[in-house]
C-alpha positions in Angstrom: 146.0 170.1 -94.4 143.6 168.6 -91.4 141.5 166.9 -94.6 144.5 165.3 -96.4 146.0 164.2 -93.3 142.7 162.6 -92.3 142.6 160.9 -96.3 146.3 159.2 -95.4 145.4 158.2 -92.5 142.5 155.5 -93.0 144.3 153.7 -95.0 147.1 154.0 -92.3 144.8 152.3 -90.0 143.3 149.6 -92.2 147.5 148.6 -93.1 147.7 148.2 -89.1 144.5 146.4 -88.7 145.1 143.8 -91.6 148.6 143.6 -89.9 147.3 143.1 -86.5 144.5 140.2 -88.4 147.9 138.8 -89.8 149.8 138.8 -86.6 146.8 137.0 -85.1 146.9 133.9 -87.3 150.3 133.8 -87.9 150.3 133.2 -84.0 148.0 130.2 -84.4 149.1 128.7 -87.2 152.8 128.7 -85.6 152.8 126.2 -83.5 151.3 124.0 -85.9 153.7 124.3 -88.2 156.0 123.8 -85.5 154.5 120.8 -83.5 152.9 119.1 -86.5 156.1 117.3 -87.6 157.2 116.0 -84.2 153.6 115.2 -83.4 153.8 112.8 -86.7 156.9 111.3 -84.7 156.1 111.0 -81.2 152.4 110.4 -81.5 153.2 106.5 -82.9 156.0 106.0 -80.6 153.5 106.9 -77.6 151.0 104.4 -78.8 153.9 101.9 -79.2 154.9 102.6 -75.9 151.3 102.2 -74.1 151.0 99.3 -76.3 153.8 97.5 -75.2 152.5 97.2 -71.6 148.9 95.4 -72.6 148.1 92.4 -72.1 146.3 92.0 -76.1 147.1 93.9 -78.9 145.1 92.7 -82.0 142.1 94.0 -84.4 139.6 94.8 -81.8 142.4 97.4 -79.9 144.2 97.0 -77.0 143.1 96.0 -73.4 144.5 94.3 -70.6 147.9 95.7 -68.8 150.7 92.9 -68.6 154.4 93.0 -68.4 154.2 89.7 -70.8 156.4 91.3 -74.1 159.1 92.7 -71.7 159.4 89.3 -69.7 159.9 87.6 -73.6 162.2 90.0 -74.2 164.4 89.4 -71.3 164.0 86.0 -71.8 164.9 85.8 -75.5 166.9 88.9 -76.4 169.3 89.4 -74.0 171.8 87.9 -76.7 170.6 90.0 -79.4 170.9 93.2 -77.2 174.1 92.2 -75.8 175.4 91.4 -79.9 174.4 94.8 -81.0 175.7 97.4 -78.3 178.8 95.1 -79.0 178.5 95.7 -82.7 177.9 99.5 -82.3 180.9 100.0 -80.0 183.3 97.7 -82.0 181.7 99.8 -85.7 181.9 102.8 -83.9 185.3 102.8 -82.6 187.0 101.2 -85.5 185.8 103.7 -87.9 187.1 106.5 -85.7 190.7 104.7 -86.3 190.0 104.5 -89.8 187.9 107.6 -90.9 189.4 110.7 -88.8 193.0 110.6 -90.4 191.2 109.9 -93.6 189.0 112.7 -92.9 192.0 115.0 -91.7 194.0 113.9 -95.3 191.0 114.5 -97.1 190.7 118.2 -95.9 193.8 119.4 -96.8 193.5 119.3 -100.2 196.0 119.4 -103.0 196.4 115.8 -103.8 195.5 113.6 -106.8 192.4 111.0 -106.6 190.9 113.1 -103.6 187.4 113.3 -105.4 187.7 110.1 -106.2 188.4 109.0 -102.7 185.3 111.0 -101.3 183.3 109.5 -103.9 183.9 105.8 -102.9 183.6 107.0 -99.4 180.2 108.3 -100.0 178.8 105.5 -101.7 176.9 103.8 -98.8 175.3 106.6 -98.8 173.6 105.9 -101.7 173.7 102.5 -102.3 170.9 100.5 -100.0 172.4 98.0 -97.5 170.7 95.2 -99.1 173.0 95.9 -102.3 176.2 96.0 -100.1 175.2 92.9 -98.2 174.9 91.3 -101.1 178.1 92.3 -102.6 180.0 91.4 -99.1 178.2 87.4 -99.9 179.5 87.4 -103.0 183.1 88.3 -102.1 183.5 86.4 -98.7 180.9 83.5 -99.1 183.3 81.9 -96.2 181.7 84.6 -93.6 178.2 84.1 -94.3 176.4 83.3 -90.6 179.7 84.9 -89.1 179.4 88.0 -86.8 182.0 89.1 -88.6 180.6 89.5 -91.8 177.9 91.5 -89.9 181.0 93.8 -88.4 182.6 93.9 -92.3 179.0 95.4 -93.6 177.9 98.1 -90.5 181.6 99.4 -91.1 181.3 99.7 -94.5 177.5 101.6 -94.4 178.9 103.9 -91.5 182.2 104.9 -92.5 181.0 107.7 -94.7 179.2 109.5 -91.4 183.1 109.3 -89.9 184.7 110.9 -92.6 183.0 113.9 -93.7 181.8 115.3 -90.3 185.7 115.1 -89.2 186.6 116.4 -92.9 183.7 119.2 -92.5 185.5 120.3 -89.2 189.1 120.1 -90.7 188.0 122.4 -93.4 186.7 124.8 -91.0 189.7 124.8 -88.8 193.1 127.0 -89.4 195.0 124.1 -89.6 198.0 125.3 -91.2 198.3 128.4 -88.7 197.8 125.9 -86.0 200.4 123.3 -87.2 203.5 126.2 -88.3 203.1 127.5 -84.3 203.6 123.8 -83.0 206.2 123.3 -85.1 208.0 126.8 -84.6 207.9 125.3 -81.0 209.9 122.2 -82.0 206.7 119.8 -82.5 206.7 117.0 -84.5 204.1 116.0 -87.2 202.9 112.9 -84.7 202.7 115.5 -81.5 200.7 118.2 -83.9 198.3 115.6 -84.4 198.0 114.3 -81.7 198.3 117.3 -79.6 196.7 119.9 -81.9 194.3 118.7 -84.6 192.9 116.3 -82.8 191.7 118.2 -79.6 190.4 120.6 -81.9 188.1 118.1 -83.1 187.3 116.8 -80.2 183.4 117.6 -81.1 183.5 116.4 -84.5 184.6 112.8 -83.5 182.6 112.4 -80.2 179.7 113.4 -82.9 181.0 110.9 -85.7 180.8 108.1 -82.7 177.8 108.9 -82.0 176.2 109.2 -85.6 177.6 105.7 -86.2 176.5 103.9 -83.0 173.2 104.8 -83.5 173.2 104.2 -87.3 174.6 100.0 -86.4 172.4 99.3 -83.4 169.4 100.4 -85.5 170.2 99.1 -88.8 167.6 96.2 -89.7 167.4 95.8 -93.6 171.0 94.9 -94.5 171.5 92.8 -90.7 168.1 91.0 -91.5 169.7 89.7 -94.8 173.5 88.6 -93.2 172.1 87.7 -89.4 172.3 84.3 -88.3 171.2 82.0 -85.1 174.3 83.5 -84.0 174.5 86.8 -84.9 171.1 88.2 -84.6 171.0 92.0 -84.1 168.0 93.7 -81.8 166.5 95.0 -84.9 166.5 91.8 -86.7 164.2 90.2 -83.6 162.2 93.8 -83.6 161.4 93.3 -87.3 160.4 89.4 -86.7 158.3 89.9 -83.9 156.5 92.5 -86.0 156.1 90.1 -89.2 155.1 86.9 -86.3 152.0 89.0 -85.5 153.6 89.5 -82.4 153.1 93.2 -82.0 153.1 93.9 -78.3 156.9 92.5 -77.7 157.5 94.4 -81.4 156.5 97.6 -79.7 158.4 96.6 -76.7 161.6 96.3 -78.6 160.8 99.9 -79.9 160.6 101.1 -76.3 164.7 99.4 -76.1 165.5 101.1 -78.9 164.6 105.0 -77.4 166.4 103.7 -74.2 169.3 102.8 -75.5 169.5 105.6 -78.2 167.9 107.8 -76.9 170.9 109.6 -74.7 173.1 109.1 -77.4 171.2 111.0 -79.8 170.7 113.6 -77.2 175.0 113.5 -77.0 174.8 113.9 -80.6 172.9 117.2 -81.2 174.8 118.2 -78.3 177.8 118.0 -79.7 176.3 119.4 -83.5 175.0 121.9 -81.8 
């Protein structure tokens, strides 16, 4: 008995050892895993940001500390900052009045042309700005230069990220238990909306605002083809200064994109969460 025990049991101990060995570098390799991808993101936006406050940025490094790119900022872009938190806000809270009762319709199912619907809803999705830009030209040549041709194409690419988070909560919500109760209590169909569904997605649309603020102050590839002398979105003069060589106030307007998005996207996974 003592001899087979002792034959079972070395092989015992070299499964804990190699597990222990395992253990070891799984506990190194971890936080690589981990770290590597936000390292990949926060590692550029750090050099932007120390870049930003040098006096010369060019082949030969950087040197020099100077407040010069934030004082042309200040000096310049104060329209252009000013133009896109309005665009945001304006995108942002029309598409709430548009895409929640959309999204609430769209979640309750049993209607004809409902995949159809969600499918032209989704299509900015897919389609690049550039092709929707174009397409807005085409159809209104009257707006082009006009802010509100810039308004017409940030509602069109955000109104999908509206829709199917309030849909996605809809769907998850016992809506019909919720709305025969109201109406057991003499509710009408405007009070159960108003009073029922929507504080119960209270999350879901403070999210979809969110989502689509960000999404229209940082849009640049579609803005950079329908901006104007007039209408010039931030990311428009971020994406000239780059291409002017001028990469100091370029990284300067990256450091007023994190502070302006930056505590909405921390509302955001907030709210996802």
């Amino acid at each position: 008995m003592t001899a087979s025990a002792g034959m079972y049991a070395i092989p015992t101990r070299r499964r804990q050892r190699a597990g222990a060995r395992a253990e070891r570098f799984w506990a190194w390799v971890e936080p690589v895993l981990v770290w590597s991808p936000a390292g990949l993101l926060l590692i550029p936006l750090l050099f932007l940001a120390i870049g930003s406050f040098t006096a010369r940025w060019d082949s030969r490094g950087l040197s020099g500390l100077s407040l010069d790119a934030y004082a042309t900022i200040w000096s310049t872009a104060q329209g252009e900052i000013g133009f896109s938190l309005f665009l945001a806000i304006g995108v942002s809270t029309i598409n709430l009045l548009l895409g929640v009762p959309l999204g609430v319709r769209l979640a309750q199912g049993g209607r004809r042309g409902q995949v159809l619907v969600k499918a032209i809803v989704s299509m900015p999705i897919v389609l690049p700005p550039m092709i929707v830009a174009m397409g807005l030209v085409l159809a209104w040549p009257r707006l082009i230069g006009s802010w509100e041709i810039l308004m017409l194409a940030h509602l069109v690419w955000t109104f999908p990220f509206v829709v199917w988070p309030v849909m996605t909560a809809m769907m998850a919500l016992d809506a019909p238990t919720l709305a025969a109760a109201a109406r057991t209590l003499g509710a009408s169909d405007w009070a159960i909306f108003t009073r029922v569904i929507l504080p119960n997605l209270r999350n879901a649309i403070l999210l979809a605002w969110s989502m689509t603020f960000i999404m229209s102050f940082a849009e640049i590839n579609g803005s950079l083809f329908l901006a104007s002398a007039g209408s010039h979105p931030v990311g428009v003069g971020l994406l000239e200064s780059f291409l002017n060589l001028e990469i100091r106030v370029a990284a300067a307007y990256t450091v007023l994109f994190l502070l302006v998005l930056t505590p909405v996207f921390l509302l955001t996974v907030r709210r996802g969460a």
